[in-house]
TIRO-877218 format. One record per residue (C-alpha): residue in one letter; z negated, y, x negated. Coordinates in Angstrom, 2 decimals, always signed. Layout:
TIRO-877218
(pt "A"; (Z; Y; X))
...
end
This chain:
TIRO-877218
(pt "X"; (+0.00; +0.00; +0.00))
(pt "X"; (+0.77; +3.45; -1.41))
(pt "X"; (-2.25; +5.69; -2.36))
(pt "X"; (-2.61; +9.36; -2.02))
(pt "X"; (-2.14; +9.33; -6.35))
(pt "X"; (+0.69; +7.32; -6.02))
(pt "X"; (+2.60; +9.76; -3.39))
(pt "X"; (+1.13; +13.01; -5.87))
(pt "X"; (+2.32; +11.23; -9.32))
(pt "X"; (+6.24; +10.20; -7.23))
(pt "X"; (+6.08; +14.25; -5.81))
(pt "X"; (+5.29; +15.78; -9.41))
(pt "X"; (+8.22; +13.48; -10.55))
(pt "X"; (+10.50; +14.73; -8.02))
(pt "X"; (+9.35; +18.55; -8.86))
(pt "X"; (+9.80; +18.42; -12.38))
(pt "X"; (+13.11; +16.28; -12.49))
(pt "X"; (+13.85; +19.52; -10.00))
(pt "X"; (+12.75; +21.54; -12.76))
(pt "X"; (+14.86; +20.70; -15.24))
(pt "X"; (+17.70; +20.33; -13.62))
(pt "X"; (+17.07; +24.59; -12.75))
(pt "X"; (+16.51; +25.20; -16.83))
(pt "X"; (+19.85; +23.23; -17.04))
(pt "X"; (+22.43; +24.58; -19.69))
(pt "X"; (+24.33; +21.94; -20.40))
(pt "X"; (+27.92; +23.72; -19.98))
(pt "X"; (+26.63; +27.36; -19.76))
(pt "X"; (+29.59; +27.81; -22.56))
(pt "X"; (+32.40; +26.79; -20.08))
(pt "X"; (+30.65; +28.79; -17.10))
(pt "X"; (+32.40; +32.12; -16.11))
(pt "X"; (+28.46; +33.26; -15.02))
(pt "X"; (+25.19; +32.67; -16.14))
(pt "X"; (+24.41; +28.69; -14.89))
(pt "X"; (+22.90; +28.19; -11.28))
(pt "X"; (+22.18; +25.05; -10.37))
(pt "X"; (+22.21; +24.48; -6.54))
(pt "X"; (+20.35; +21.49; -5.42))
(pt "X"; (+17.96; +20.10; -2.63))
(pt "X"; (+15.39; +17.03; -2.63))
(pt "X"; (+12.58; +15.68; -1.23))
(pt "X"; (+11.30; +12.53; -1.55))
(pt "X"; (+11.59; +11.90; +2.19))
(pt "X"; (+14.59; +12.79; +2.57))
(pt "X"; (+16.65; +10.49; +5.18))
(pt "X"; (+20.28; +12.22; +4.29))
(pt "X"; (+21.87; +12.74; +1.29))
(pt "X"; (+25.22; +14.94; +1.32))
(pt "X"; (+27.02; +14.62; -2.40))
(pt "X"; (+29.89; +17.98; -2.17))
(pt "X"; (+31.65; +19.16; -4.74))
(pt "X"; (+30.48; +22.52; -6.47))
(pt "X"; (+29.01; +25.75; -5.02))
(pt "X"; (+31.54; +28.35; -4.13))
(pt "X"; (+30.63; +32.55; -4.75))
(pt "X"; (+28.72; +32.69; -2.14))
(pt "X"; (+26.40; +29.75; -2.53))
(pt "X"; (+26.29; +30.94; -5.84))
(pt "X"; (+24.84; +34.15; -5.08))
(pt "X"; (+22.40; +32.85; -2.37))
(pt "X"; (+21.09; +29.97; -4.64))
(pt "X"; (+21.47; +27.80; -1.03))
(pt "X"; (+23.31; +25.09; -0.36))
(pt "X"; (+26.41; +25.31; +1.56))
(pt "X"; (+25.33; +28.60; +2.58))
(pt "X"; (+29.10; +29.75; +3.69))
(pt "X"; (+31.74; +29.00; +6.10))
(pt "X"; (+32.38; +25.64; +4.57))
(pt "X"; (+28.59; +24.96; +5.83))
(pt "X"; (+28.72; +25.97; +8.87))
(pt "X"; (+31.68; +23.73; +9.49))
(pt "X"; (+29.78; +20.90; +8.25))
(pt "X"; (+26.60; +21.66; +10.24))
(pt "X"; (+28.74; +21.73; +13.60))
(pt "X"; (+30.67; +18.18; +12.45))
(pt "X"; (+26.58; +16.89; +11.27))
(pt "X"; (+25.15; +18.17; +14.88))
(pt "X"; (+22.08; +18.92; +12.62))
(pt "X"; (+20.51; +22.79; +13.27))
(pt "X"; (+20.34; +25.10; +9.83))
(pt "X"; (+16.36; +24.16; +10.15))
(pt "X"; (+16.65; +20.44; +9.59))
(pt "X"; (+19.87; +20.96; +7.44))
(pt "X"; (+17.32; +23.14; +5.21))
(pt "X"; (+14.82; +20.88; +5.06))
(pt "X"; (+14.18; +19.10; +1.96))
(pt "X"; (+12.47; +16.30; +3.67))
(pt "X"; (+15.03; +15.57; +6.19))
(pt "X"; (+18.44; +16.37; +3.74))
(pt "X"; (+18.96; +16.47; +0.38))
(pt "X"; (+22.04; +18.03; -1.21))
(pt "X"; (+23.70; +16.89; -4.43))
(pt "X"; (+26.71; +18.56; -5.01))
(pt "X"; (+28.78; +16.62; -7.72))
(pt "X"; (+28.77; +19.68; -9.78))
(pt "X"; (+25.51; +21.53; -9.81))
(pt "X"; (+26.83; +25.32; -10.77))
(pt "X"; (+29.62; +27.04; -9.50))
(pt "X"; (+32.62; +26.29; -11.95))
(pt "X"; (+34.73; +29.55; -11.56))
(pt "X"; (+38.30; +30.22; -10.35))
(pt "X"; (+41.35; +28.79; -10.65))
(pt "X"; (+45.02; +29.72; -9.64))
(pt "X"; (+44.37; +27.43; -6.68))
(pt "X"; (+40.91; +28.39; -5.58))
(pt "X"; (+37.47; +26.84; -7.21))
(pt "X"; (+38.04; +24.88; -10.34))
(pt "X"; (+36.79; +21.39; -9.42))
(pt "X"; (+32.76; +20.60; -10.54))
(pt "X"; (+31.85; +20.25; -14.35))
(pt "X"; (+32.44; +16.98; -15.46))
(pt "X"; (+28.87; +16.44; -17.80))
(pt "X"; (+26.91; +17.47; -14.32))
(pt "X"; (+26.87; +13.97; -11.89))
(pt "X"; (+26.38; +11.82; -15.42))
(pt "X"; (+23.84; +13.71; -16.40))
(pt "X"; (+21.19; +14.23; -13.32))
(pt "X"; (+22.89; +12.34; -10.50))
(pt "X"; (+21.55; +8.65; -11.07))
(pt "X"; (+17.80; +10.15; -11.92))
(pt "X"; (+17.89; +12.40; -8.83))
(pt "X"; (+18.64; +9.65; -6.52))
(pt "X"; (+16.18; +7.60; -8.08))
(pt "X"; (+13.73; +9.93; -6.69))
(pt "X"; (+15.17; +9.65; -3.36))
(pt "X"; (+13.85; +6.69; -2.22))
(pt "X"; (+13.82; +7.10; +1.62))
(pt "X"; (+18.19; +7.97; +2.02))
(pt "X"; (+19.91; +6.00; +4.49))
(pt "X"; (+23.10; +7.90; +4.69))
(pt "X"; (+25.05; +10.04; +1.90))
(pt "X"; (+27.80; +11.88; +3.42))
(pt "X"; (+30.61; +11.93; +0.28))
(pt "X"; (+32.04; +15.00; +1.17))
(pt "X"; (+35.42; +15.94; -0.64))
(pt "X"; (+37.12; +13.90; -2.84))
(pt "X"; (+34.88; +14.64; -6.38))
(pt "X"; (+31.99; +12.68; -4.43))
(pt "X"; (+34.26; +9.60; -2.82))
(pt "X"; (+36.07; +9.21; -6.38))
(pt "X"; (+32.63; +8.89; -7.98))
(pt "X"; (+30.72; +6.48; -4.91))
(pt "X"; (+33.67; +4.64; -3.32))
(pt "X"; (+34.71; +1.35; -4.60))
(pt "X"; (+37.65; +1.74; -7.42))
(pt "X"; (+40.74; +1.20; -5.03))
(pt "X"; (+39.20; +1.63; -1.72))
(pt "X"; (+41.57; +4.65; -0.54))
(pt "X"; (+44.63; +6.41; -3.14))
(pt "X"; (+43.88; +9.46; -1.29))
(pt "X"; (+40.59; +11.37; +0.99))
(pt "X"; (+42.74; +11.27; +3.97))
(pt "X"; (+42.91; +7.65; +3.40))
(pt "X"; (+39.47; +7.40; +2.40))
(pt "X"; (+37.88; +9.32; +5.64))
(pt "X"; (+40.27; +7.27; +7.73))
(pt "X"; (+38.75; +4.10; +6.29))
(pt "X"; (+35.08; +5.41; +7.04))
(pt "X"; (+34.24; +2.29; +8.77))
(pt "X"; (+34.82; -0.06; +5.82))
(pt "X"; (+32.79; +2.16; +3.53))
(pt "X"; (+30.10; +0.19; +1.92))
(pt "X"; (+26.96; +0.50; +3.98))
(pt "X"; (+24.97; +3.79; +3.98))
(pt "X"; (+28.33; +5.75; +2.92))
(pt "X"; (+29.96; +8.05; +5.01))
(pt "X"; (+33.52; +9.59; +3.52))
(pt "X"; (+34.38; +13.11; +5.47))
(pt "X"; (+37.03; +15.99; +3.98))
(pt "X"; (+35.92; +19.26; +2.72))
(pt "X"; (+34.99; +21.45; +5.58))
(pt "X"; (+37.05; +24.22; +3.85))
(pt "X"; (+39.24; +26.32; +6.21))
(pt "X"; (+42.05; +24.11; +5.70))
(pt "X"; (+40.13; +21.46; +7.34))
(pt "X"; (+41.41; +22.91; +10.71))
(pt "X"; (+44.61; +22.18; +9.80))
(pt "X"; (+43.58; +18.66; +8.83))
(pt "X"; (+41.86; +18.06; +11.69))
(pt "X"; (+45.30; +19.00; +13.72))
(pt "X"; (+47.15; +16.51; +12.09))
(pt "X"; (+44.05; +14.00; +12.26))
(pt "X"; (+42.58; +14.19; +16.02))
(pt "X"; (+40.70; +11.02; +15.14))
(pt "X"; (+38.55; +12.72; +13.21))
(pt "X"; (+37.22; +14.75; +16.40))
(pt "X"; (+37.91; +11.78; +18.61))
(pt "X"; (+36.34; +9.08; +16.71))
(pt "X"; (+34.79; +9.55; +13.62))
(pt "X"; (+32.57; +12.57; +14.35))
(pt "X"; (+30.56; +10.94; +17.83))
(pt "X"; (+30.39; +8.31; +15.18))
(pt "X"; (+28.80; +10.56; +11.81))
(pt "X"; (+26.29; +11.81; +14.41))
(pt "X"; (+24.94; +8.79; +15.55))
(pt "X"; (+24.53; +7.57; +11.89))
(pt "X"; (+22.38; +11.09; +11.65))
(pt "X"; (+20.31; +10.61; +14.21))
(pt "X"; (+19.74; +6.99; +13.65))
(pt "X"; (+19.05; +7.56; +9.81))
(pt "X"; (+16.69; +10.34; +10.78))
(pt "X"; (+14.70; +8.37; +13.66))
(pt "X"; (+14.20; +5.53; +11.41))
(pt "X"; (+10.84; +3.79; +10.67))
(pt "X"; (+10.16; +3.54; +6.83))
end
């Protein structure tokens, strides 16, 4: 049975693993800005959502998906800003921690040493997950199965044969409306589907 020390020596874990990941440096050279790592987690967390890397905005705010992208994703999750905010209901991992800068087609895509580095450790701490929404294709290339999909499309279409606890969805970007157009399954089908996995992962005995 866990003891009040245990669950104090696990949350001092999870705080200074948080820590360090915040005094992270690791590719300040190649950042266009001073580093800021984004990142949410507590140990009860039920959800885990894996993006790709913060854009401007969530780089100035320091918050997670705190832009239009987010507020598509919170309408396609169901979930209110107060339990999309809360550490002990959803974590957030993007697969780049900092925002990476421009490129000539939008953001460049999330710093390569980032997921190697903290990813594994972070979900270590995360004990109590039972869905991680792989949102984009950074964060189904790293957590699907080599081969399972050539491209996201494919991917989110195959949502049902992702190994269990995974959920692929696109990048709520605004060209995700467009998607969506071509895609009415993902309305239709797939969404009724992502919120049922929500609520069931969040009513879920331990």
């Amino acid at each position: 049975m866990s003891t009040a020390n245990d669950r104090t020596r696990r949350s001092k874990g999870l705080e200074e693993l948080l820590a360090r990941i915040a005094a992270c440096r690791a590719c300040a050279d190649a950042l266009p800005h001073e580093p800021r790592p984004v990142v949410q987690a507590g140990r009860s967390a039920r959800i885990l959502v894996i993006g790709q890397a913060p854009g401007s905005k969530v780089h100035a705010s320091g918050r997670a998906w705190d832009d239009d992208s987010g507020d598509r994703l919170r309408d396609w999750t169901g979930l209110c800003a107060e339990d999309f905010y809360d550490p002990e209901r959803v974590a957030h991992m993007p697969s780049g921690f900092c925002y990476p800068g421009k490129g000539e087609g939008g953001d460049l895509p999330p710093r390569p040493e980032c997921a190697p580095l903290w990813h594994d450790a972070l979900r270590a701490e995360l004990p109590q997950v039972r869905l991680t929404l792989l949102v984009g294709l950074h964060a189904q290339k790293r957590y699907l199965p080599r081969g399972f999909a050539p491209t996201m499309t494919q991917a989110v279409a195959r949502w049902r044969e992702a190994p269990p606890g995974l959920l692929p969805l696109p990048h709520p970007a605004w060209r995700s409306r467009l998607w969506m157009g071509r895609n009415p399954w993902f309305a239709a089908e797939l969404l009724p589907d992502l919120r049922g996995r929500i609520g069931a992962a969040l009513d879920q005995k331990v």
